[in-house]
N, C-alpha and C positions, 0 to 999 in steps of 0.2 A: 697424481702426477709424479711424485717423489720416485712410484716404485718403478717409471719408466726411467728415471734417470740416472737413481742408484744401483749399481750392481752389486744389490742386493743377494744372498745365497739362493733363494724362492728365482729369483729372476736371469742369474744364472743358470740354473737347473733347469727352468723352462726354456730357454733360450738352445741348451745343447740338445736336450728331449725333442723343440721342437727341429733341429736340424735333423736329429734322426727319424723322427717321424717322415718328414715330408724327403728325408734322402731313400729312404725304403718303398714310400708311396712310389714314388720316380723311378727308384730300381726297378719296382714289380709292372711297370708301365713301360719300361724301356725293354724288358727281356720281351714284350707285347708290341715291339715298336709299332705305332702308325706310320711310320716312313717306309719299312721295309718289312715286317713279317704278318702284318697283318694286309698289305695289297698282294703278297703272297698267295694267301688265305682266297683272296676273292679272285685271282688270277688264274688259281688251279679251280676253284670250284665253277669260274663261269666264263672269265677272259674277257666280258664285254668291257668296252672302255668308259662308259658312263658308271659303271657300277663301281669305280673306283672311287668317284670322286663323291660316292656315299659315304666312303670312309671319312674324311674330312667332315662333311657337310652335319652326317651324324655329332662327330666329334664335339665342332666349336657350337652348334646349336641346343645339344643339352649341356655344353659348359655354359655359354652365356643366356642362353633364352629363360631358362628358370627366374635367374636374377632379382628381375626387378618387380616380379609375382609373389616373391615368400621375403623383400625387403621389409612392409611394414610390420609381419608376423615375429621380421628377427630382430626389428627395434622395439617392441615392448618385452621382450628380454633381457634381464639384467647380463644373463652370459650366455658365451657362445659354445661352449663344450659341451653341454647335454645334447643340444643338435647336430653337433659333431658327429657324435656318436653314434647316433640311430642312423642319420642318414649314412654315415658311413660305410654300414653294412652293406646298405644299395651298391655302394662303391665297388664293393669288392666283392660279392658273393657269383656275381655274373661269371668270374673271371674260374672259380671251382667250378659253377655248374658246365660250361665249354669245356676246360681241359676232362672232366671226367667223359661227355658226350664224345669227342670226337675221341677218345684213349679208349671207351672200351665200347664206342656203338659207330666204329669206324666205317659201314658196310650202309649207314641209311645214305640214300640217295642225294645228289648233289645238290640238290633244290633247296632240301628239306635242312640240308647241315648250311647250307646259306642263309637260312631266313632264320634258323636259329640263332647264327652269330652274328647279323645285323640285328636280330632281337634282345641279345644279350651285351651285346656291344651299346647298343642305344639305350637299354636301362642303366648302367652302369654313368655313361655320359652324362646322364638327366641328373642322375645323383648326385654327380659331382657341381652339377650347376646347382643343385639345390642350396650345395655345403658350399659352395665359392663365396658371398658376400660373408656367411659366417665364417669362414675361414682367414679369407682376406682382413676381416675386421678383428677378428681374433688375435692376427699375427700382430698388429697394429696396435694393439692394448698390451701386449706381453713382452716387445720388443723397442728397444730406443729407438727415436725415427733416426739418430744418428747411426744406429747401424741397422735400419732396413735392409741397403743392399749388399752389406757383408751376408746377412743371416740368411737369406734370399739366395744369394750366390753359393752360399755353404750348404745350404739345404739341397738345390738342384746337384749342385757339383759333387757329394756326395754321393749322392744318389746314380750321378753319370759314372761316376768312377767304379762303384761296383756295376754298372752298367757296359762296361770294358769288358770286364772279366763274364757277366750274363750272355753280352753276344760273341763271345768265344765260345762258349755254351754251344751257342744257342746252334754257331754254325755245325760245331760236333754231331748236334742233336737233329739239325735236317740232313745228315750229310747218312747218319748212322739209321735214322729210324724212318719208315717211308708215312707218305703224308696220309693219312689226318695226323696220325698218333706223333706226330712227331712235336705238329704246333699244341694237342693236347696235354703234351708235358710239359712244352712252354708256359702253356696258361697253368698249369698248377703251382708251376715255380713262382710264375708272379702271384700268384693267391698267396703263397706262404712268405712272400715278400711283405705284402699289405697285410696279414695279421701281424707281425712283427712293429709291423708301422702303425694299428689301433693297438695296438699295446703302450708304444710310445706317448700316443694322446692320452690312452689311460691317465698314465703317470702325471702329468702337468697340470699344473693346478693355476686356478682362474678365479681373482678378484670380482665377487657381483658389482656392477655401476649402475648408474642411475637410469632408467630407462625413458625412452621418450613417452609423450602419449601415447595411449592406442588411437586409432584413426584407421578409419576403414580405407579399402582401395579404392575408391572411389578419390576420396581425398585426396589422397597420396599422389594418384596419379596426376590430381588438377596443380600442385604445387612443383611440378617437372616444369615446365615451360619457363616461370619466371623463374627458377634457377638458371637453366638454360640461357634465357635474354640477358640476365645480368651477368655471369662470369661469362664473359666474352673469350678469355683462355681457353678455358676446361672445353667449351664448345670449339674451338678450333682446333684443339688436340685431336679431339674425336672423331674430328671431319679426317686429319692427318693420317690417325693410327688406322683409321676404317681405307684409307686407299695402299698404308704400308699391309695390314691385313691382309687384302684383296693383290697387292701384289705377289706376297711371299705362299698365298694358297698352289704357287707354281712348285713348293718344295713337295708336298707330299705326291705328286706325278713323278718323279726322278726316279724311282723304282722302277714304275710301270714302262716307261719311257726307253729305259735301260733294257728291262727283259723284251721289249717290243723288237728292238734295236740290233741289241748286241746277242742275245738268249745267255747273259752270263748262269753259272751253275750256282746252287743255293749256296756253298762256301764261300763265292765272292760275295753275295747277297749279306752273308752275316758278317763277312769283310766291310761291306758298307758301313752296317749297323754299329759295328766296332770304330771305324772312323767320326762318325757320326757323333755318338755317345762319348768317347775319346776326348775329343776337342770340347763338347759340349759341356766335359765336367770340367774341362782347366778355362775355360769361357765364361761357366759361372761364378767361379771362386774371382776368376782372376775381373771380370766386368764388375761382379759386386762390389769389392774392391772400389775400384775403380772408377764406381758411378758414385760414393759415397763422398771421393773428392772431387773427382771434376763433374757431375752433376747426370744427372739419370735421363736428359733430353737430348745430350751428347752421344750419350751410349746408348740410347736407342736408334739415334741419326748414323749411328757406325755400323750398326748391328743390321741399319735397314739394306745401307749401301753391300756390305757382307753380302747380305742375299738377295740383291739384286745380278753383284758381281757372278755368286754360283748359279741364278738363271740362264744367262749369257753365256757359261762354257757348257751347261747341259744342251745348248742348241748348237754349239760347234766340239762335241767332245767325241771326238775321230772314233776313238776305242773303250771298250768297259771301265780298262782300269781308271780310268779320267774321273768317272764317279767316284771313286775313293777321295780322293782331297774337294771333291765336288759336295760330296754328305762328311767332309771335314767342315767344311765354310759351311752349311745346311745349320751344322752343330753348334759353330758363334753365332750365325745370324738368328737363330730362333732363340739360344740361351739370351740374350741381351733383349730380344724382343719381350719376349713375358717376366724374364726381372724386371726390365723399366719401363714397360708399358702398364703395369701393374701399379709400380711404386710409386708412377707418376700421377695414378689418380689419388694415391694417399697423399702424395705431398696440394694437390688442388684443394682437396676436399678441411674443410675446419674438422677437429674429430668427433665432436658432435653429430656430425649431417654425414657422416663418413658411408654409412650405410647405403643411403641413398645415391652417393656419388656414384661408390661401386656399382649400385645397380643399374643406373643410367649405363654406364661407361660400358659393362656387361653386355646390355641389352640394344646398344648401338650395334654394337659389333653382328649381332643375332642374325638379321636380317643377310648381311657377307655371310656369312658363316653357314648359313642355309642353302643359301642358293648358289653363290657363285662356285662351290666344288662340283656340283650337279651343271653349270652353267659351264665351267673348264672341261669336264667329260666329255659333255656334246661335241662344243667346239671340236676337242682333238678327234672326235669321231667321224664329225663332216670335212674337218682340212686336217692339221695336224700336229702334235706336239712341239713342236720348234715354232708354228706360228703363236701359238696360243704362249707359249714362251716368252717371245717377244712381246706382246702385248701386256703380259704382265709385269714383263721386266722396265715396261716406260709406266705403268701405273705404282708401282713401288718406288720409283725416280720420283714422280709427282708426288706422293706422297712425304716421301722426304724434305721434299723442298719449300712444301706447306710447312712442315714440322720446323724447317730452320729458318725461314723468313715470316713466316705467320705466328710464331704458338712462343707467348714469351714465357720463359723459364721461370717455374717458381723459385719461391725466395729460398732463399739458402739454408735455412734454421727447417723448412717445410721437410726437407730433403735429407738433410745430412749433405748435402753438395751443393752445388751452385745451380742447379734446377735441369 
């Protein structure tokens, strides 16, 4: 416990390693954006409108679906960086084999560079769901809970800020080079982003703890319910964050929506991406911050209403440029979304059971995460972007309002803030 609270040289040194770590992870993910260069990707190669909302649906189902499957395997672990590691690879090797594919075998047929990059895009996802409870819990042994959402903040915003300077890039680079080759360089950049970033993890070093029992999944699974019945909280959260979830799956359409719309040209598109990224890195420093004092249930209640607000002008937004401060607000709403919707399950959870929480909270989500991008697709397929808009924009209302009259705030010391 000591080494959580002394800032200690070992725990300093992890501390800025791990902001560089996961701000490089973030860089080579943002030059890759899901909001705007990767519905590109599937725009040019197919244009149907259900295929977009694969992009997402792949996304949050191999981030959360793994979860609560490789929970009991990471609690008989005294530590969480040897799995880091391997899986990491998974993380990132996707992201080389695509850029080298579409840069020098630009000529194979449209189908076949589509099922490739849904194939490689969804291993990559899967990996990172594998690594999230060990990651999550990793950050959470290494870091004081009193500055969770500093480090958290620091890490993404980090990461957004060279993320600025990436989709300046990046617009250069569709502007200069024609497609495939062009998103092919993009992905190699972000490949040589995330080894910079397993280099980072290298370096930081991890105290073995005490591990639980082994217990098979069987077990494992039958001990979920009656956590559930008892923390009356943590399960109203859940219910909350899963309908804020399902409201803000309206962001990753604003692309699609725009080019549908308006046909802006790829330089505004990485104008987007740069607004986006932009806001999203002074979002996270400056919410981290921020949630540390006034409390991380606040600033996810801010961060929901943010992107409810930028649903509501993508359905009255006259002209292209609109989208620019439109994937401004994109970029507070979703930084304050996964800082605090994150750090709220660490502050629920004792750090003991920490594991298990994550994997609950995870694997709630899975189910949204699966189906309703493929679920929004249709819709705008049978009627249309602006209705499907609306409807998400009163389900993110709802959610919110679960969050601030349902879901009482954990205790202050859980947090570093007032809950």
């Amino acid at each position: 416990m000591s080494e959580l609270v002394t800032p200690s040289r070992t725990t300093r040194r992890n501390f800025w390693l791990g902001v560089a770590d996961g701000g490089m992870f973030s860089f080579g993910l943002s030059i890759m954006s899901r909001f705007t260069v990767l519905p590109l990707i599937v725009e040019q190669l197919s244009g149907v409108r259900w295929m977009q909302g694969l992009i997402p649906a792949i996304f949050f189902t191999g981030w959360l679906l793994p979860a609560l499957f490789v929970t009991p395997a990471i609690i008989a672990r005294p530590r969480r960086k040897p799995w880091l590691m391997v899986v990491g690879l998974g993380e990132r090797l996707p992201y080389l084999l695509l850029g080298l594919l579409l840069l020098f075998a630009p000529t194979i047929p449209d189908q076949i560079l589509l099922v490739a990059f849904f194939s490689l895009f969804a291993i990559s996802s899967f990996c990172m769901g594998l690594n999230s409870i060990a990651w999550q819990d990793f950050i959470s042994r290494i870091v004081s809970p009193q500055r969770w959402g500093t480090f958290l903040g620091l890490n993404a915003g980090f990461g957004g800020t060279l993320g600025v300077g990436g989709a300046l890039i990046a617009g250069i680079v569709l502007v200069q080079w024609p497609f495939p080759q062009s998103i092919g360089l993009l992905s190699l950049c972000s490949f040589a982003c995330m080894v910079v970033s397993f280099l980072m993890l290298s370096l930081m070093r991890e105290t073995p703890q005490p591990t639980a029992p082994a217990q098979s999944f069987q077990r494992f699974l039958r001990g979920l319910v009656p956590l559930l019945r008892s923390d009356v909280a943590f399960r109203r959260y859940l219910v909350a964050r899963s309908a804020i979830s399902l409201g803000l799956v309206g962001h990753s359409f604003f692309t699609a929506a725009a080019l549908e719309r308006f046909h802006p040209a790829e330089a505004e598109i990485a104008l987007y991406t740069a607004a986006l990224l932009g806001v999203q890195a002074l979002a996270n420093v400056g919410l981290g911050a921020l949630a540390d004092h006034w409390g991380h249930k606040h600033v996810l209640l801010l961060s929901t209403l943010i992107g409810v607000v930028a649903i509501i002008l993508a359905v009255v937004a006259p002209v292209s440029w609109w989208f620019v401060p439109i994937f401004a607000l994109v970029g507070a709403s979703q930084a304050g979304f996964q800082l605090s919707g994150f750090t709220l399950v660490f502050a629920f959870s004792p750090p003991a059971d920490r594991p298990r929480y994550i994997g609950i909270a995870n694997t709630a989500l899975a189910p949204i995460a699966a189906v309703s991008p493929m679920l929004v697709g249709w819709l705008a397929t049978i009627a249309s972007y602006d209705l499907v808009f609306v409807l998400l924009a009163l389900i993110g209302t709802l959610g919110a309002a679960i969050l601030h009259w349902r879901v009482a705030a954990p205790p202050r010391h859980a947090t570093g803030g007032q809950g």
